[in-house]
N, C-alpha and C positions, 0 to 999 in steps of 0.2 A: 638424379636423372630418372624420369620416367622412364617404365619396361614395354617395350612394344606388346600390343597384344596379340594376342592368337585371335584366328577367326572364331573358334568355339568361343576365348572368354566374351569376345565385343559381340558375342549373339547373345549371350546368357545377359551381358552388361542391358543389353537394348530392351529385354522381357524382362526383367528385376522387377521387380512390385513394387510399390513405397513401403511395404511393410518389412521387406527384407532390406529396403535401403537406409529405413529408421536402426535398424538395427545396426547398420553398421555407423551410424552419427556416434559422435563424442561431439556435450556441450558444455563449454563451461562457464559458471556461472559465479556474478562477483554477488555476491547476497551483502547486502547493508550490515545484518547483523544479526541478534535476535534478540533485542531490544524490547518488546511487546510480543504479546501472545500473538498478534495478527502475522506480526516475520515469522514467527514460528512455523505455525498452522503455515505459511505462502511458502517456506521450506520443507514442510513434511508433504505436503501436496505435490512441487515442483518433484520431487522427487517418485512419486506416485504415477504422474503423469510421465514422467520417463517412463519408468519399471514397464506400465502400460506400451508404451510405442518399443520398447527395447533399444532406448537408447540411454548413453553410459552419460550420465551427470558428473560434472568434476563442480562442489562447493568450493567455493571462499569467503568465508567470514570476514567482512573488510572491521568489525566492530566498530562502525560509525563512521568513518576516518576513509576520506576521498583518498589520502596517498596510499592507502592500504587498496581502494579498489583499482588504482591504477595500475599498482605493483601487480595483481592479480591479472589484469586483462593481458601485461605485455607478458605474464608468466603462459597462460593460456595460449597468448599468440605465439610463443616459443616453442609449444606443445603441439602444436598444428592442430590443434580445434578445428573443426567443421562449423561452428558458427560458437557466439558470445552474446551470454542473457548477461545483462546489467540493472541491478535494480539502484540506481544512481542515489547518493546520498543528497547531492548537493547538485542545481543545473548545473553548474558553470564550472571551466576548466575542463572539458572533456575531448577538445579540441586536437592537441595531440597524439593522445595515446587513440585517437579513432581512426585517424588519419594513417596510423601504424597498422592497425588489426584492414583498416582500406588497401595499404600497398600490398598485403599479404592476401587479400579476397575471401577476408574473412566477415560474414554477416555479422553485424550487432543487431540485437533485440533489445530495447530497454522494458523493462518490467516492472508495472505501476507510477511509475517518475516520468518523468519529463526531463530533456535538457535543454539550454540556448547554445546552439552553435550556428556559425555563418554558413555552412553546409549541409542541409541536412539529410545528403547523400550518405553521411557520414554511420547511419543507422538506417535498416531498413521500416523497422516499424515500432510502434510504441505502441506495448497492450497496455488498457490503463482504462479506471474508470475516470468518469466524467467527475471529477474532484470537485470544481466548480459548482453544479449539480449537486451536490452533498451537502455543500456548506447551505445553499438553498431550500434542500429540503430541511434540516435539522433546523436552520430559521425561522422558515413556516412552518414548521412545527409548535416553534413557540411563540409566535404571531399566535396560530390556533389555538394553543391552549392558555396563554395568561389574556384571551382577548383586549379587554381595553385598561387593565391593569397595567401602574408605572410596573417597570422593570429594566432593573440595573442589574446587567450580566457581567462575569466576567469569564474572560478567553484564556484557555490553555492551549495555546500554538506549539505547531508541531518545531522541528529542528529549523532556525533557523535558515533561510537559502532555500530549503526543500522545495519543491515547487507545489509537491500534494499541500504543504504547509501555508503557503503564498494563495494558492487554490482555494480549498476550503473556507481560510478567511476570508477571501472577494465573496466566494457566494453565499457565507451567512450577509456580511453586510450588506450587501447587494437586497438580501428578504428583511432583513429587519429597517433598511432604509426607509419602507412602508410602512415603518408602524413608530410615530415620532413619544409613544409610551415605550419604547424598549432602547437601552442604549448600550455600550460596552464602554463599563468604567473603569476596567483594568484588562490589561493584556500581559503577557512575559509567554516567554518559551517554558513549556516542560519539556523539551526534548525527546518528546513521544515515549518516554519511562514514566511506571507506575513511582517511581520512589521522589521525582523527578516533581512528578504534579503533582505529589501530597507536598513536599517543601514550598513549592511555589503558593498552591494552595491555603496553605497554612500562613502565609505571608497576607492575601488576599483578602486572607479571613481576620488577620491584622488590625489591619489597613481600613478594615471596611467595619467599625463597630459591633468588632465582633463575629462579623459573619451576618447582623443580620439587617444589612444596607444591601446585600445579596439575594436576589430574584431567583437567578440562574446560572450555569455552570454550560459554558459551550466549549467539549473539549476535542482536540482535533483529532484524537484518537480514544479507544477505550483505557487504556492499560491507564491514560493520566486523569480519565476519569475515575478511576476503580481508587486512586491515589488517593484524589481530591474527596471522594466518600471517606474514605479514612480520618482526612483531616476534619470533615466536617464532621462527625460523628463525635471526635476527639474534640472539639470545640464544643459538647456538648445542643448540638441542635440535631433535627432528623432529614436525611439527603432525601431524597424524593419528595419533601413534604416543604419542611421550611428551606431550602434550597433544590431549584429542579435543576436536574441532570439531563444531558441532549449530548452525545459522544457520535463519533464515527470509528465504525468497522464491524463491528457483529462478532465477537467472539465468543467464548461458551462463559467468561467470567462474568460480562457484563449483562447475561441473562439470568447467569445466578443472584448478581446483584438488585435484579427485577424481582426477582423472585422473592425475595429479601423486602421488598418496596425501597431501595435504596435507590435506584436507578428511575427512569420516564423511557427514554426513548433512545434511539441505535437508528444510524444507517448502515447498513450493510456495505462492506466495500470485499466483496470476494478475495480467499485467497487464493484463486486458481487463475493465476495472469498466466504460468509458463503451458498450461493446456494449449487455447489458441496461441501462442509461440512457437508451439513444438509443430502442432499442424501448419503452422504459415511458414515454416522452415524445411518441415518435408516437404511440401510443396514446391514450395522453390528447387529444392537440389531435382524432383523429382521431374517436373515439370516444367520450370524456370518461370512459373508464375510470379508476377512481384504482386505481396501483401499492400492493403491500401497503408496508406503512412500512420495511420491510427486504429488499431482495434478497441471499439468500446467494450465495456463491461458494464452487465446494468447492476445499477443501484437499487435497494427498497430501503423502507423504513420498518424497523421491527419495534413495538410498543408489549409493555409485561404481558397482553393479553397470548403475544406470540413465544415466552420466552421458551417454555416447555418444549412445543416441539422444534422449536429450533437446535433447543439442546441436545436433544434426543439425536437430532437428524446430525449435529455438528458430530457426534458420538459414534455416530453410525461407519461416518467420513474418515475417522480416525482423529480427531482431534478437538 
């Protein structure tokens, strides 16, 4: 049962600041895992970005595994959370346990993912970049640089289901559709692990004479291209040379690997989804502004000529 208030507390309550209201938030948050350098870094940040507003993070490491992030949400919703960051494994199935953190008036925020449900009351906003867009630039990318040379690519997709995963591959295919010299002659999941897309990789390279019926290497993240250089190296050829490399996310490995000349090209996919989360959630409690149902995050393309100082700056960030 709520305590009546005093006149003194419901005046202090009415002049509170958002900065003193951040402070008193508890969020909890089901993290996918730390699977790739990029979860890492989107947990060392989410966390950051708390510390900043003074508000208390509670993690959950679901380590890949949707029953693991559900377990997590109704634990949270048990806890009386003031709201729930979800960075979804998988869209689908999220239908119930949302509908639970709903009866209780608890916000969800999904972070970088996407979900399909029939309600999408169910969540209030989804920070996320434009993943579609990714797959597009890192396409034309290599539209641009093998111009009218054949080229037979092969895709390292991300975790099955994912929707960044699903993403991505529409909008490479989507840029290479334009160019009837570039095709993708294998696909499989690496499961967004470095260890993950050196095995798959090593399959590819199989499969394909060697490795060198291979143009290109489109991976949906860094860590499985960092994999896939491994492998190819170990097959005796040179990655950036006699196989080009085009990943998505920007971490500090994949500009060491420029550095290296092993790597071509990066899309940036920030790991700072839970910043605009945390402000689109003071907001709310503060103001009762409702967030739009998508916050972007922009993309760039980083090429070796960038690696240095991005490393530098990544370094700077903490990670």
């Amino acid at each position: 049962m709520l305590k009546k208030l005093t006149l003194a507390t419901a005046i202090g309550s009415i002049v509170m600041s958002a900065s003193v209201m951040a402070s008193s938030l508890t969020v909890g948050f089901s993290q996918i895992g730390s699977e790739s350098g990029w979860r890492a870094a989107e947990t060392a940040v989410s966390k950051a970005e708390a510390e900043k507003r003074g508000i208390n993070l509670k993690i959950s490491d679901a380590q890949q595994k949707q029953e693991n992030q559900i377990k997590a949400v109704r634990s949270f919703i048990a806890q009386g959370v003031d709201a729930i960051f979800i960075a979804p494994v998988v869209q689908t199935g999220w239908g119930p346990v949302l509908e639970e953190a709903k009866d209780y008036d608890i916000p969800v925020f999904l972070l970088d993912r996407g979900i399909t449900v029939d309600d999408d009351s169910l969540y209030m906003t989804a920070v996320t970049a434009d993943n579609v867009l990714e797959g597009k630039v890192a396409g034309q990318w290599l539209i641009d640089t093998v111009k009218d040379k054949p080229c037979n690519v092969v895709e390292l997709q991300g975790t099955v289901g994912a929707s960044v995963a699903l993403d991505r591959k529409e909008g490479f295919g989507e840029a290479i559709d334009t160019a009837p010299n570039i095709k993708i002659v294998r696909t499989q999941s690496g499961e967004f692990t470095r260890s993950k897309g050196k095995e798959v990789m090593e399959s590819f390279i199989k499969a394909e004479n060697g490795g060198k019926n291979i143009c290109a290497v489109f991976s949906h993240n860094d860590d499985m291209a960092i994999g896939a250089i491994q492998a190819i190296k170990e097959a005796g050829l040179k990655p950036g040379e006699d196989i080009l490399i085009v990943s998505i996310d920007a971490v500090p490995d994949i500009f060491k690997a420029m550095l290296k000349g092993d790597a071509n090209a990066t899309v940036e996919l920030t790991p700072n989804m839970a910043g605009p989360a945390f402000d689109a959630l003071i907001s709310y409690k503060d103001k009762g502004t409702q967030p739009p149902k998508k916050i972007v995050t922009e993309s760039k393309l980083y090429l070796p000529k960038d690696a240095q100082s991005q490393l530098d700056m990544k370094k700077d960030l903490g990670y």
